[in-house]
NUPARO-270559 format. One line per field, with one value per residue (C-alpha): residue number from 1; residue in three letters; x, y, z. Coordinates in steps of 0.02 Angstrom, whole numbers. Layout:
N
k	c(NUM, ...)
r	c(ala, ...)
c1	c(X, ...)
c2	c(Y, ...)
c3	c(Z, ...)
***
This chain:
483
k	c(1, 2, 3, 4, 5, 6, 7, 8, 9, 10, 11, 12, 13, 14, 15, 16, 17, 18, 19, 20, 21, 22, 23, 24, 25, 26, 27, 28, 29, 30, 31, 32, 33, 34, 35, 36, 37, 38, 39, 40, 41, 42, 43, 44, 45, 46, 47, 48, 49, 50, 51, 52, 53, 54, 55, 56, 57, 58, 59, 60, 61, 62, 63, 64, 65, 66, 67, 68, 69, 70, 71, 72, 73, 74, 75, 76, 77, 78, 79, 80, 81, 82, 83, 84, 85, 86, 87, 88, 89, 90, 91, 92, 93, 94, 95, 96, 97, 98, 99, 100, 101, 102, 103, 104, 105, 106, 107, 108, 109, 110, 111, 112, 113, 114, 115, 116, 117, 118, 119, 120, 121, 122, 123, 124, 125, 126, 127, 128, 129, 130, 131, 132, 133, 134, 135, 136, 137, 138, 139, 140, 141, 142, 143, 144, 145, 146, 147, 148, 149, 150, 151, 152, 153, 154, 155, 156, 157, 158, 159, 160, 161, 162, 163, 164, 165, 166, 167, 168, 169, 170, 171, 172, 173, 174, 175, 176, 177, 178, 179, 180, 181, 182, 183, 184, 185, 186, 187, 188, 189, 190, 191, 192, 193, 194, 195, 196, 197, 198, 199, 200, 201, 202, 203, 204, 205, 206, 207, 208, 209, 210, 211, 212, 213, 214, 215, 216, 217, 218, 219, 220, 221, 222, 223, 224, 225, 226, 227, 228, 229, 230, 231, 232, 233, 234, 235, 236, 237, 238, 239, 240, 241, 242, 243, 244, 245, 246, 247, 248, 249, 250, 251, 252, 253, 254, 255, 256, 257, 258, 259, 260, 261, 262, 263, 264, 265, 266, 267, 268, 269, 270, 271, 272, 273, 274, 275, 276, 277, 278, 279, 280, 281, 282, 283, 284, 285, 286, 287, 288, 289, 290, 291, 292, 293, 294, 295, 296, 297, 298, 299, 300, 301, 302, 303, 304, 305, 306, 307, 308, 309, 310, 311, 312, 313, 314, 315, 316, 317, 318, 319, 320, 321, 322, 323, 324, 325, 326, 327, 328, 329, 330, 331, 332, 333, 334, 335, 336, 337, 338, 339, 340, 341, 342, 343, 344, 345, 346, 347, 348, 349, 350, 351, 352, 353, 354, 355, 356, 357, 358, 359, 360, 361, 362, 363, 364, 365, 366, 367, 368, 369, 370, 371, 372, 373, 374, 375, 376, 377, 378, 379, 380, 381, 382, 383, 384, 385, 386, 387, 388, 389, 390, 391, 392, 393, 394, 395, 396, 397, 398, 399, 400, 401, 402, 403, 404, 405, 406, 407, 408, 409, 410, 411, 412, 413, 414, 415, 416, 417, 418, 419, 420, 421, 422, 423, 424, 425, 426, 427, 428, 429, 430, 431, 432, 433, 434, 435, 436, 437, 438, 439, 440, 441, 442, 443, 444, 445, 446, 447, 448, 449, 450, 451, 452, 453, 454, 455, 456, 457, 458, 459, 460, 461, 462, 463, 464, 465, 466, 467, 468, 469, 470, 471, 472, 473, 474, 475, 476, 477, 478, 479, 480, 481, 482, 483)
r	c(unk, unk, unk, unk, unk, unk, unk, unk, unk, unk, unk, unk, unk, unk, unk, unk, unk, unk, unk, unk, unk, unk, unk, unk, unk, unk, unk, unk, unk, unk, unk, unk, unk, unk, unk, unk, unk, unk, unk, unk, unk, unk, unk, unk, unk, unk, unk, unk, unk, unk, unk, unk, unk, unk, unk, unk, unk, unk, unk, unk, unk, unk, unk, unk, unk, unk, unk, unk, unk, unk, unk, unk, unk, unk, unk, unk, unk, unk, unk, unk, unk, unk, unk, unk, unk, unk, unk, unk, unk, unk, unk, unk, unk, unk, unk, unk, unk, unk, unk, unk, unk, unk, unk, unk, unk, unk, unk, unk, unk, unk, unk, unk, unk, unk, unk, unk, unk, unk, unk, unk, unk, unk, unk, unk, unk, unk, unk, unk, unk, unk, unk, unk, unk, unk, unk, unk, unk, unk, unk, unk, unk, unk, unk, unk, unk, unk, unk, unk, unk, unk, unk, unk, unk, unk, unk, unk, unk, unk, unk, unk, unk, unk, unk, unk, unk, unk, unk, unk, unk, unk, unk, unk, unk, unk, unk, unk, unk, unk, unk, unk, unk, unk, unk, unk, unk, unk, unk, unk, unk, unk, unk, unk, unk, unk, unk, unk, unk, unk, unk, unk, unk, unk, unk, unk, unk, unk, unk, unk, unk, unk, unk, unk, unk, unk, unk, unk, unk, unk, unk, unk, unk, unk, unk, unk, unk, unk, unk, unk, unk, unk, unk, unk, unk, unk, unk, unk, unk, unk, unk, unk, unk, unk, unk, unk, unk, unk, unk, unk, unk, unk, unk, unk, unk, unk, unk, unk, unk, unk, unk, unk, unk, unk, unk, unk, unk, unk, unk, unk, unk, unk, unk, unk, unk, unk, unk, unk, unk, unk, unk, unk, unk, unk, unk, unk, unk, unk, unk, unk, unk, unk, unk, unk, unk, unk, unk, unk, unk, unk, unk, unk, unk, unk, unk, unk, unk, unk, unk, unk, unk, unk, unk, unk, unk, unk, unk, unk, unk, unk, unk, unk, unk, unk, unk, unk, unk, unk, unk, unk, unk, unk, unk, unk, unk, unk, unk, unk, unk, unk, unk, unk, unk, unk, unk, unk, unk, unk, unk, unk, unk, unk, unk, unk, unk, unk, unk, unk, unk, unk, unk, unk, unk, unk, unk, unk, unk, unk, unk, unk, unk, unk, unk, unk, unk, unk, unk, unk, unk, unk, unk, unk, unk, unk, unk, unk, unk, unk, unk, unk, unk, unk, unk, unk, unk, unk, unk, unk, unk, unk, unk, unk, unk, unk, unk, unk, unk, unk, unk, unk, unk, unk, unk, unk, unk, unk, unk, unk, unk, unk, unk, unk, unk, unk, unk, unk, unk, unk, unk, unk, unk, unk, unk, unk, unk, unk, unk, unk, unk, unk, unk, unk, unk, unk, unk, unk, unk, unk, unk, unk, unk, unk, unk, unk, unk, unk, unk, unk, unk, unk, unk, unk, unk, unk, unk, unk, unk, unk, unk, unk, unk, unk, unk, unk, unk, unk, unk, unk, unk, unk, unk, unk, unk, unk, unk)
c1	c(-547, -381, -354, -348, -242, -126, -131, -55, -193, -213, -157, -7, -75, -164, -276, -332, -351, -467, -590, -587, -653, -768, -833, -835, -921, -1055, -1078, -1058, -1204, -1316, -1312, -1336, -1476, -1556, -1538, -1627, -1753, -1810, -1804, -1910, -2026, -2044, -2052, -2202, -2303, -2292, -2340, -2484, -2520, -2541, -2646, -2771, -2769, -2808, -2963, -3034, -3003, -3103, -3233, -3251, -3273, -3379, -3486, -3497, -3505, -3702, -3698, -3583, -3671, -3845, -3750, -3809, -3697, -3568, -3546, -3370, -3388, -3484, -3290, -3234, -3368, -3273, -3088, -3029, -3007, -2810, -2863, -3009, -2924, -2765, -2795, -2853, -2989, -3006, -3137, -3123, -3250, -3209, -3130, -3022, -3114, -3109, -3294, -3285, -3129, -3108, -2958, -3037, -2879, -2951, -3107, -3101, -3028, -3185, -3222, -3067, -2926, -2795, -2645, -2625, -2514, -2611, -2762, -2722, -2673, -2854, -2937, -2863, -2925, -2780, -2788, -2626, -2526, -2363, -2262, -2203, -2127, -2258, -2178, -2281, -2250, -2092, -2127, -2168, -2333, -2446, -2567, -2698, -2794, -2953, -3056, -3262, -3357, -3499, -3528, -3377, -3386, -3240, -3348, -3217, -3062, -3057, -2873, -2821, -2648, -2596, -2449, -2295, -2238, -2282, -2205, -2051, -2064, -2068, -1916, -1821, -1862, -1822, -1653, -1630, -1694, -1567, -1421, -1453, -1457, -1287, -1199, -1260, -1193, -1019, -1022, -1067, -944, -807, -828, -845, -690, -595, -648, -623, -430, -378, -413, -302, -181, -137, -99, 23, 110, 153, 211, 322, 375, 442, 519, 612, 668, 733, 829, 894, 962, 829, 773, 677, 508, 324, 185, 10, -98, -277, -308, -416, -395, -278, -187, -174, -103, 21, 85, 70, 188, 298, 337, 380, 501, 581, 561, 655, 792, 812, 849, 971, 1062, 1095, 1140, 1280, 1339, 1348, 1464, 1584, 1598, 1631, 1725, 1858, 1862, 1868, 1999, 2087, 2108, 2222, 2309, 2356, 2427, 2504, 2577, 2645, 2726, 2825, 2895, 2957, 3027, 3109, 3173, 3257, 3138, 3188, 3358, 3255, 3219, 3082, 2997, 3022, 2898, 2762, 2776, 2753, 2633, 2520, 2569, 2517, 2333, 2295, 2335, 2221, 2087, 2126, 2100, 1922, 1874, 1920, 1852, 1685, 1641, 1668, 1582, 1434, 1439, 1461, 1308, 1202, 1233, 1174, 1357, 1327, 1345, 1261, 1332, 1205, 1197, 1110, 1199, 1212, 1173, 1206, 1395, 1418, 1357, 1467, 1619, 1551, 1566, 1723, 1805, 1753, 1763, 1934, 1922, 1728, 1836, 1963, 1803, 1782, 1579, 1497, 1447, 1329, 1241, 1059, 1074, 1002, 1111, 924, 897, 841, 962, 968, 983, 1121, 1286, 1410, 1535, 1381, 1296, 1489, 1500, 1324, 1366, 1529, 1450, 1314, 1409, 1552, 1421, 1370, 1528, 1580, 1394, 1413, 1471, 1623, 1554, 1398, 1324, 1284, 1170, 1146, 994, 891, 699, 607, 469, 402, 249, 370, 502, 621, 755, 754, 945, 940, 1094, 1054, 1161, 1147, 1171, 1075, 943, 913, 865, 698, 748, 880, 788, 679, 895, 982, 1026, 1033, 1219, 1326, 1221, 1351, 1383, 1362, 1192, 1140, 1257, 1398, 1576, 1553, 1687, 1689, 1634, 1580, 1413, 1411, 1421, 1237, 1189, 1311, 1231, 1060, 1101, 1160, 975, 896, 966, 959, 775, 751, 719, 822, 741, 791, 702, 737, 738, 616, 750, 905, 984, 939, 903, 939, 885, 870, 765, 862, 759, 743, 833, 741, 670)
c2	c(734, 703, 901, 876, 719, 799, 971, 875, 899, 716, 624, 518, 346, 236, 197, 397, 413, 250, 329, 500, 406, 297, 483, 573, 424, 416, 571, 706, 586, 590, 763, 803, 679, 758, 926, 870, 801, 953, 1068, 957, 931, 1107, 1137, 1000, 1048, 1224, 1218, 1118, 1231, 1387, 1237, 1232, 1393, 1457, 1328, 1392, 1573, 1526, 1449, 1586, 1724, 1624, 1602, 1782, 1838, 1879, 1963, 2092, 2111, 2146, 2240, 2130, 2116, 1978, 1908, 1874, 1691, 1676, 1668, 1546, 1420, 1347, 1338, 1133, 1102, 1144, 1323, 1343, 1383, 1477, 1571, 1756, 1807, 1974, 2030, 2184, 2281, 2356, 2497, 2397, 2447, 2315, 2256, 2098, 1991, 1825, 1931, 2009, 2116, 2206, 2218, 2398, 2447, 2382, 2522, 2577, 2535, 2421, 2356, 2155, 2054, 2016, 2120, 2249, 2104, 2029, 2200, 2184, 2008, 1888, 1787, 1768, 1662, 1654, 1684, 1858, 1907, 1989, 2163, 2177, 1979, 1955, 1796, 1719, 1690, 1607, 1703, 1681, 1815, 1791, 1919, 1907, 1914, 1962, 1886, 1975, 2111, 2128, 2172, 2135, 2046, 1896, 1892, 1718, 1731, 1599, 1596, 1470, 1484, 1317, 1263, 1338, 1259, 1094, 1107, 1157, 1024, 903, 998, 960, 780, 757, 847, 709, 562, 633, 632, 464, 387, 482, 407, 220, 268, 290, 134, 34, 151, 118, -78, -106, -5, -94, -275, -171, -82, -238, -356, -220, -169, -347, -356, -199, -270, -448, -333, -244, -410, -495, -320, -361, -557, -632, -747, -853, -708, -760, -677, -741, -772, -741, -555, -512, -616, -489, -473, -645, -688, -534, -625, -782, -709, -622, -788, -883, -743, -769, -934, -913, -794, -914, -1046, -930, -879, -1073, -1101, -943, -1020, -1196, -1143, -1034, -1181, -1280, -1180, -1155, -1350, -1379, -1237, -1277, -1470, -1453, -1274, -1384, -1550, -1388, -1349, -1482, -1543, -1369, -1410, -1592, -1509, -1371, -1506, -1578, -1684, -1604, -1717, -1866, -1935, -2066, -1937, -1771, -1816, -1845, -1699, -1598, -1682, -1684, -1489, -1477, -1584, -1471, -1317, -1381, -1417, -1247, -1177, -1260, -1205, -1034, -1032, -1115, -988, -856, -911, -946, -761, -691, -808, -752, -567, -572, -586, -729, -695, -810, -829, -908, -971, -1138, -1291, -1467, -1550, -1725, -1671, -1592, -1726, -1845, -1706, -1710, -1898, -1916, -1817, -1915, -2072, -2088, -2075, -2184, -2339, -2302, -2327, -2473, -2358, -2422, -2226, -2290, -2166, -2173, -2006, -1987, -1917, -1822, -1706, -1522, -1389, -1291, -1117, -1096, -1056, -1233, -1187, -1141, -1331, -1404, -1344, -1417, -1596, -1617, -1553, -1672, -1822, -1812, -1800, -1944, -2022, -1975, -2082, -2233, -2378, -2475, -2609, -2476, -2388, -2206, -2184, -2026, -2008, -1862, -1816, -1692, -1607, -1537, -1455, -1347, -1348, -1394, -1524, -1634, -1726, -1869, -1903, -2057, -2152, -2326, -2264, -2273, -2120, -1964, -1957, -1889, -1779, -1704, -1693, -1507, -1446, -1541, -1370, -1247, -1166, -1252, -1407, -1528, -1694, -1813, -1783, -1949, -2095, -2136, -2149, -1999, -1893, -1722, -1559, -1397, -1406, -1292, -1391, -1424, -1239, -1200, -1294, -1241, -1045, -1076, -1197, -1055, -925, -1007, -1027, -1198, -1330, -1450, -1577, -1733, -1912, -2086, -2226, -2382, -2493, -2398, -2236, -2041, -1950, -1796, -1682, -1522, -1431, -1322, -1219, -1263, -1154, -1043, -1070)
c3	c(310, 182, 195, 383, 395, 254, 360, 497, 620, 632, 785, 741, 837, 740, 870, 887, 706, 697, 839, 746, 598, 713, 746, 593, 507, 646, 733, 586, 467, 632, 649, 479, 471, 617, 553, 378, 460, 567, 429, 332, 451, 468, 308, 274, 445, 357, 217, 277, 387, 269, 159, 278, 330, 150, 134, 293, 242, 85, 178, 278, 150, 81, 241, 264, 106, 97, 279, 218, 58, 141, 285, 428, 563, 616, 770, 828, 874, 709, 635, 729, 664, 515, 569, 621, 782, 801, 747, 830, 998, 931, 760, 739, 624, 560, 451, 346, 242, 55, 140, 236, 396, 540, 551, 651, 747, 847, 963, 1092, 1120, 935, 941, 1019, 833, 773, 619, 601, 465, 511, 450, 437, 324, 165, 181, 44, -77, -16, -66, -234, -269, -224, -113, 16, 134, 203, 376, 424, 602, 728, 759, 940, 1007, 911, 851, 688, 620, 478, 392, 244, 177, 78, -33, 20, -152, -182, -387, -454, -337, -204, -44, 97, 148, 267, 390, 488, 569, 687, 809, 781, 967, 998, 836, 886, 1065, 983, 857, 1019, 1109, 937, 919, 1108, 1087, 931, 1050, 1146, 1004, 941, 1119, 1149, 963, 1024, 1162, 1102, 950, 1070, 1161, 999, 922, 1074, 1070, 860, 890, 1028, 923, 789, 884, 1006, 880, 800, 968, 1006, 838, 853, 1013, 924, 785, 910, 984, 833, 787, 943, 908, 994, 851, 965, 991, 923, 918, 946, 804, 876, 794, 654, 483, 416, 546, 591, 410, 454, 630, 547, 420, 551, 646, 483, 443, 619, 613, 435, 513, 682, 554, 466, 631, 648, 495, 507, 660, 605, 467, 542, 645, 494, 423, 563, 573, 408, 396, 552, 491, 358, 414, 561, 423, 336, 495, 534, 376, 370, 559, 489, 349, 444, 572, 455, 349, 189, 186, 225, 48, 91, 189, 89, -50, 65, 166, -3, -77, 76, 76, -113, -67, 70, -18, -148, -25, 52, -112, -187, -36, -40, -238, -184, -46, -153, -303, -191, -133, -292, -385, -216, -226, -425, -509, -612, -750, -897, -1083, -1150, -1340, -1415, -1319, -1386, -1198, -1271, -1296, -1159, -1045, -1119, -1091, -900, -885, -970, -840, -686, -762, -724, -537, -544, -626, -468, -345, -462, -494, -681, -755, -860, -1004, -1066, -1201, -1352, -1497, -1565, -1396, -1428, -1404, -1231, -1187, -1087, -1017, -1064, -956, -798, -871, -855, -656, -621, -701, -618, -459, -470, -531, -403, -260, -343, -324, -155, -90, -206, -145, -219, -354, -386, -524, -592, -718, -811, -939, -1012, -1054, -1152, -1078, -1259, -1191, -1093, -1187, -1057, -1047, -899, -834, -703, -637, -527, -423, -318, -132, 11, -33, 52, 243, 273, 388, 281, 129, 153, 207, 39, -49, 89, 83, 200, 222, 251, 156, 284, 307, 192, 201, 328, 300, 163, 140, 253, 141, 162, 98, -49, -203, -201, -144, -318, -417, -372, -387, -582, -631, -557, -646, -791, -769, -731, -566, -469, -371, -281, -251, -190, -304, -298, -177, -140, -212, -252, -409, -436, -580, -685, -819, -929, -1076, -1260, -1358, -1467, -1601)
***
């Protein structure tokens, strides 16, 4: 079968190859079984046969053994007395003298060689003292027959020869009509194999073409094709699969339009302040000396927004297509959250935010990139600021998880919490800020995406809660260092 389907002489549908195997694995086993089964039926009914045929071949030298020995005659039927029933009506007796002259026979076609010497399978052997059996091919009928052949004793003195021969034309009659009768068994399991073939395939082969089908669809753009789920188990959890992956790249497409619609207003907002402020200045604004400075340093803001922006799209891109890159060496995390909150604390006291600090002086080392830990604080803790509320607090503590050996940060602040909504979305790229608390400032959405590409590649988890009350918690595992 693998020589065959390597050989290229295997239909290329599925659904053809399944009812070939349907086939093979049912029809080919029937016919072999059939054909073992006749041959060893013939070969038991045989060798029965030539069994009994021996015995009575005995018997009958036996029977006749003091006839011939005080030269009385035999009468034909008299040779006929001891065969069973089955023989009785079908087998040939011949009965030979020492000379191997024909003295007596159940055949009425012989008896007119009655004293003469004859040739039949066995008889010489008989003469000699051995007894014989087996099946030779009638040279005048042309079929096949069993013989036995029996020496007639007389004490140890070999006196004659006793012949029985017996015609397998009905034998043969009967394994035709068998081979017929399995014929027949095979068509009718190719048959019911093809209906069950065609039946089984088409549960396989349907699922799969409306599967191609939605394939070909989404290639396409058309995010919004499902397929049914009612198939076989496998290939249920296969569709299942299939419509979470659109359902996955639907989401995507949305997402990809939902940012460069961002981005161009995002973009657009300060290119058009930009804009602007160049006109005034070309108009004349530069000579104006209460109106010059703010031109430019609304031109210098927006450049700078311009910029981060530019910077945090293509860090994102770069830590998504694998080029972060970590330097990672034994990190004090106690100093280098302190370095993280001394550089917003400047602009939290402007918000008039407490940063308050819950860090023990005793924590483990981490394995990590500082400069990669560095990005993810300040992302963290001005996300923090831009959704706490003037007069509120941030509070930034740390736990070991020593069974682990990981390093847990909670940077919590004392805003309004996540939506629930919004929550499975928080660090999908381009999920923008507003999606928590009002009056937020506008972003693009990728400081949290950021921040979760560098935990991850440093081996760790981010996750995200609401506080008992009011506010969200967000935190990270980084590794113990080793050793």
């Amino acid at each position: 079968m693998n020589k065959i389907l390597r050989g290229g002489l295997a239909p290329r549908s599925i659904r053809a190859r399944l009812i070939v195997t349907y086939l093979v694995l049912i029809v080919v086993p029937l016919g072999l079984l059939g054909w073992f089964m006749l041959q060893t039926l013939d070969h038991i009914y045989l060798a029965r046969l030539l069994d009994d045929m021996n015995v009575e071949a005995s018997l009958m030298a036996e029977s006749v053994a003091d006839d011939i020995a005080a030269g009385r005659t035999i009468a034909a039927e008299d040779l006929l007395s001891h065969p069973p029933p089955p023989l009785r009506a079908q087998a040939r007796v011949f009965l030979f003298d020492k000379d191997g002259q024909l003295i007596a026979t159940s055949d009425t076609a012989s008896r007119s060689l009655l004293g003469q010497r004859i040739i039949e399978y066995g008889v010489s052997a008989a003469l000699a003292g051995r007894s014989t059996r087996g099946i030779e091919e009638n040279s005048t009928a042309g079929v096949p027959i069993a013989y036995a052949a029996q020496p007639v004793l007389n004490g140890d003195q070999i006196i004659g020869a006793i012949h029985m021969d017996y015609s397998l034309t009905d034998i043969q009659t009967a394994q035709r009509e068998l081979r017929y009768e399995i014929i027949i068994v095979v068509i009718a399991a190719w048959l019911i194999a093809s209906l069950i073939g065609l039946r089984l395939t088409r549960g396989i082969t349907a699922p799969l073409a409306r599967l191609s089908t939605a394939a070909a669809d989404i290639a396409s753009g058309d995010f919004a094709h499902r397929v049914p789920e009612d198939a076989p188990t496998e290939l249920a959890a296969l569709a299942r699969s299939f419509n979470q992956m659109a359902e996955a790249l639907q989401k995507a497409e949305q997402a990809r339009q939902a940012t460069f619609a961002n981005i161009a207003h995002d973009v657009r907002t300060p290119l058009g302040s930009i804009r602007a402020a160049a006109e005034a200045l070309a108009a004349g604004a530069v000579d104006q000396p209460d109106l010059r400075p703010r031109l430019l340093n609304g031109l210098i803001e927006h450049a700078q927004y311009l910029g981060r922006l530019t910077d945090d799209l293509l860090r994102l891109a770069a830590y998504e297509g694998g080029g972060l890159v970590l330097r990672r060496i034994a990190v004090d995390a106690a100093r280098l959250i302190e370095q993280a909150c001394q550089g917003v604390e400047a602009k939290a006291s402007a918000n008039s935010v407490m940063l308050a600090r819950n860090v023990s002086a005793s924590l483990p080392r981490v394995w990590a990139d500082p400069d990669r830990v560095l990005e993810i604080l300040f992302n963290l803790l001005d996300n923090a600021l831009r959704h706490t509320p003037t007069g509120g607090q941030i509070r930034v503590s740390v736990e070991a998880d020593a069974p682990r050996r990981l390093l847990w940060i909670h940077i919590c602040d004392s805003g309004p919490g996540i939506a629930t909504e919004a929550a499975p979305h928080l660090f999908e790229r381009y999920w923008r800020g507003d999606y928590r608390r009002s009056g937020a400032g506008v972003n693009m959405g990728l400081g949290l995406s950021i921040v979760r590409e560098i935990v991850k590649a440093h081996g760790g988890a981010i996750a995200v809660v609401n506080l008992p009350g009011a506010g969200a918690d967000f935190h990270f595992s980084l590794p113990f260092a080793p050793g």
